[in-house]
Structure formats: C-alpha cells, structure tokens
C-alpha positions in Angstrom: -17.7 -3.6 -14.3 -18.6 -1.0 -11.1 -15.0 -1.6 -10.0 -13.4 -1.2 -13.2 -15.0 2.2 -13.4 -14.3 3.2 -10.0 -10.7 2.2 -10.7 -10.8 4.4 -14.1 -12.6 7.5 -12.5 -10.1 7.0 -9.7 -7.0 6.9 -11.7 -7.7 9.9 -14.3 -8.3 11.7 -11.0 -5.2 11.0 -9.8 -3.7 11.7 -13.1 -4.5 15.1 -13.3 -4.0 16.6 -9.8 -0.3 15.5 -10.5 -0.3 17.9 -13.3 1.3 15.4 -15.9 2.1 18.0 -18.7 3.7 20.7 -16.5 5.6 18.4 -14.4 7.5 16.9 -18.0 8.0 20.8 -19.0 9.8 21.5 -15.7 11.4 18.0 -16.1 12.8 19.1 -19.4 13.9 22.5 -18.6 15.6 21.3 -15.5 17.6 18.5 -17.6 18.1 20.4 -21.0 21.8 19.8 -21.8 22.1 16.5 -20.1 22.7 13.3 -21.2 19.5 11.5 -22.0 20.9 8.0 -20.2 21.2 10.6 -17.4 17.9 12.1 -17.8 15.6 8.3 -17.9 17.8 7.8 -14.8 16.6 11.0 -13.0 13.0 10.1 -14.3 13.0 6.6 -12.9 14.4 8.2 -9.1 11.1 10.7 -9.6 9.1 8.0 -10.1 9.7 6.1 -6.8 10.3 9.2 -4.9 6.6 10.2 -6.1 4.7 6.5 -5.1 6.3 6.8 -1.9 5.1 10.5 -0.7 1.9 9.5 -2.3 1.6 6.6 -0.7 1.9 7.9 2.6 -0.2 10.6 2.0 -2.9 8.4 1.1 -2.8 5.8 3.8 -2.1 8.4 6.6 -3.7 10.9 5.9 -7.1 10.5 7.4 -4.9 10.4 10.8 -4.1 13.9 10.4 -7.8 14.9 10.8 -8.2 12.8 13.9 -5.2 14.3 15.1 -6.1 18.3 14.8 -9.8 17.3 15.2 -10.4 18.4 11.1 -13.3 17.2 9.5 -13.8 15.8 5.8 -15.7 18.2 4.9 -13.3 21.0 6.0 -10.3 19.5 4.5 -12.2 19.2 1.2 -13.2 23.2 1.2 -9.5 24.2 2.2 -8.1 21.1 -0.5 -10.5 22.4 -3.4 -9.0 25.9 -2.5 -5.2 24.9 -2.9 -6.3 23.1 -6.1 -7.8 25.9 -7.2 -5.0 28.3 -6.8 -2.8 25.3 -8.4 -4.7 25.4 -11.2 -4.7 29.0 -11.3 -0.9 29.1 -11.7 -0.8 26.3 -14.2 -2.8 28.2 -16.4 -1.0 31.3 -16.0 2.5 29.8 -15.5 5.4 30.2 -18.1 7.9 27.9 -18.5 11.7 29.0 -19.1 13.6 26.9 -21.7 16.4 27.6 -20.0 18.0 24.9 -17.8 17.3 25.9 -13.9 20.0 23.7 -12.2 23.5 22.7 -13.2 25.9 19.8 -12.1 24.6 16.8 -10.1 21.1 16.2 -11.4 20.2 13.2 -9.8 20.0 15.6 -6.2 17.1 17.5 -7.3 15.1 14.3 -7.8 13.0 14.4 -4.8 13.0 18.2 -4.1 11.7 20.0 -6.6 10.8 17.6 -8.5 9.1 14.7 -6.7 7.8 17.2 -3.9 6.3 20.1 -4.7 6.4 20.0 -8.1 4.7 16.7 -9.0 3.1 16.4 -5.6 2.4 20.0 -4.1 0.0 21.1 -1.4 -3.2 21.2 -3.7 -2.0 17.2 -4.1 -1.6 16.2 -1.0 -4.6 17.9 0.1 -6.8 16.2 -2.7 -5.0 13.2 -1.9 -5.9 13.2 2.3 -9.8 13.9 0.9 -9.5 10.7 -1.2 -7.7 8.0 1.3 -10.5 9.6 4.0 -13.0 8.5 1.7 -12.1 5.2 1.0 -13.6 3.1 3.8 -13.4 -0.2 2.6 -10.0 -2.0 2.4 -10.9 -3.2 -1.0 -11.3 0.5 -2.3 -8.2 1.5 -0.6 -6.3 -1.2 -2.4 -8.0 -0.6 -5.3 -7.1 3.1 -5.3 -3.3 2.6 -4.4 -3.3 0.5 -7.5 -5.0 3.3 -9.7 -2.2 5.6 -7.4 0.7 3.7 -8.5 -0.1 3.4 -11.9 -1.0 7.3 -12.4 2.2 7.7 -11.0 4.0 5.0 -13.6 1.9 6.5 -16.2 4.1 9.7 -15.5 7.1 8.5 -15.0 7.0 6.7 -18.7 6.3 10.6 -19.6 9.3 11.9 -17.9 11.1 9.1 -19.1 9.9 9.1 -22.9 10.4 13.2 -22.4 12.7 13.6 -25.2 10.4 12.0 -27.6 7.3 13.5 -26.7 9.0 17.2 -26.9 10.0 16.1 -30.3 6.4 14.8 -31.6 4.3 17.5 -30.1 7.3 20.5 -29.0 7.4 22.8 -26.3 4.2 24.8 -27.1 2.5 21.8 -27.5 3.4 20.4 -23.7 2.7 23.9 -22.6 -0.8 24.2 -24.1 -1.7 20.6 -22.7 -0.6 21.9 -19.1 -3.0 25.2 -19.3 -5.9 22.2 -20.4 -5.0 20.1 -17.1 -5.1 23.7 -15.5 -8.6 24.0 -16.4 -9.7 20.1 -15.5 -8.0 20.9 -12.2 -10.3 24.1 -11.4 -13.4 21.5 -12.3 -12.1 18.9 -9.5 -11.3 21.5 -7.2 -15.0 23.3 -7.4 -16.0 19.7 -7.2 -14.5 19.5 -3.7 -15.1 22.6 -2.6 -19.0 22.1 -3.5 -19.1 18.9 -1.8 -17.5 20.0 1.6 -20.4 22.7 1.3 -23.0 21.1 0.4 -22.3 18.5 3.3 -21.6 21.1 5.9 -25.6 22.4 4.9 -27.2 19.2 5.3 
C-alpha cells in the first residue's frame, strides 16, 4: 500500500507540473483546421518526444549538480522559483483561437510542443529535484513508471482533444489550466520551502 501511494503522489505530481490543460489548449490552437487523423498523429509524436526529454531529465539530472557543484537544496529554491513564475503565467495567460502555425504540422511536434511547452524550464527543474531524490533504484523505477504514464495520461488528452473541447469547450479547458496554475504555485512554495528549511538546519 506505501508504494502504491508513493506511486499516486508521485504521478499527480508529475501530472501537473506538465500543465495538462494548457498544453491541449495550445495543442488545439496550433492544429485548429487540420485534419483530426492528422492531429492524433501529431499527438502520438508529442507523446514520445515528451517520455524521452523526461526521461533524460530524470535519470541525468542529478549529474548536472555534481557537475557545476549545485546542491539539492539550491536547485530546489531556484526550481520552485521557475515553477512559480510558470504558474504565474498559466494563470495569467490567454490563449488565441486562432491557429499559430500553418503547413507541415508534424515539424512542430517536438519544438514548441514537446519542449517548452509541455516540458519547460520550471519542468525540468522540478523534474532534476525529483530524480535527485530518489536514491533507491526501486523508487527510481517506480517513478519513471508514474513518469511515463503521466505523460500517456496526456497524450490520450491531446489525442482525445477534439472531444474534450466538445464536452467541456474552450472556456472550460482554459478555466482548468488557471486551477493547475494555482496547484503549480502550491508545489513550487513546497520546494522552495524545503530547499530553505534544509539550508537552516
């Protein structure tokens, strides 16, 4: 049961420092006018494109400190910053309706989508904090698998797009993205509190 939580608590956190709800707005707006084979096509490329920049992030990550000579407790302050700001400009953030590129689609699935929409540098930092503080193999298997199937999890959004616009509209997507907003500025504060609190002790 204590790893079935960890692997829930893990996941939802994963979850929503990829910003679900905003990422299928963009996703939408970039692919309005398309053809929706075309558009499940593009959301399955996303997907991929999105485990693997994850996955690297995750696993190598903690290298990067040893590297530059960072500490955890550093990385979380400046991580919980860019999340922050992130969730900042999700809660501020319009969306256009308008499409924002034309012609080859497929070309814009790993930039902007995949990277830095989806995974942007609030992510990646939140994601470093959390590979860095899984010691155990176990718990670093355990949280690629909650990883991976965050990231799933959103591409079925992106995929399903079309259908979730129609059940719950534009507005609706839009209001759900300022409420990940706010759950974003709680993990961030979480981070930046912890970095603190351990720099104190």
């Amino acid at each position: 049961m204590d790893n079935l939580s960890f692997l829930f608590s893990i996941y939802i956190k994963f979850f929503f420092i990829m910003t679900p709800f905003f990422v299928t707005t963009v996703f939408l707006s970039m692919t309005k006018g398309i053809e929706v084979s075309e558009q499940k096509k593009l959301a399955v490329k996303v997907t991929f494109a999105i485990i693997i920049a994850c996955l690297v992030v995750l696993y190598f990550g903690k290298y990067i400190f040893d590297l530059f000579g960072i500490t955890l407790d550093a990385f979380r302050i400046g991580a919980g910053a860019l999340l922050f700001l992130t969730a900042i400009d999700l809660v501020q953030k319009y969306v256009n309706d308008e499409p924002t590129c034309k012609g080859d689609i497929a070309k814009h699935a790993v930039v902007p989508l995949a990277l830095p929409v989806t995974v942007g540098a609030g992510t990646v930092g939140a994601l470093m904090v959390m590979g860095a503080e899984m010691k155990k193999i176990s718990d670093l298997i355990m949280g690629s698998f909650a990883l991976i199937i965050a990231i799933i999890t959103i591409g079925s959004m992106l995929y399903l797009s079309n259908h979730i616009e129609k059940m719950i509209g534009r507005s609706g997507l839009i209001v759900l993205s300022k409420v990940t907003g706010l759950i974003l500025a709680a993990l961030s504060a979480q981070l930046v509190f912890t970095g603190i609190k351990n720099f104190l002790i």
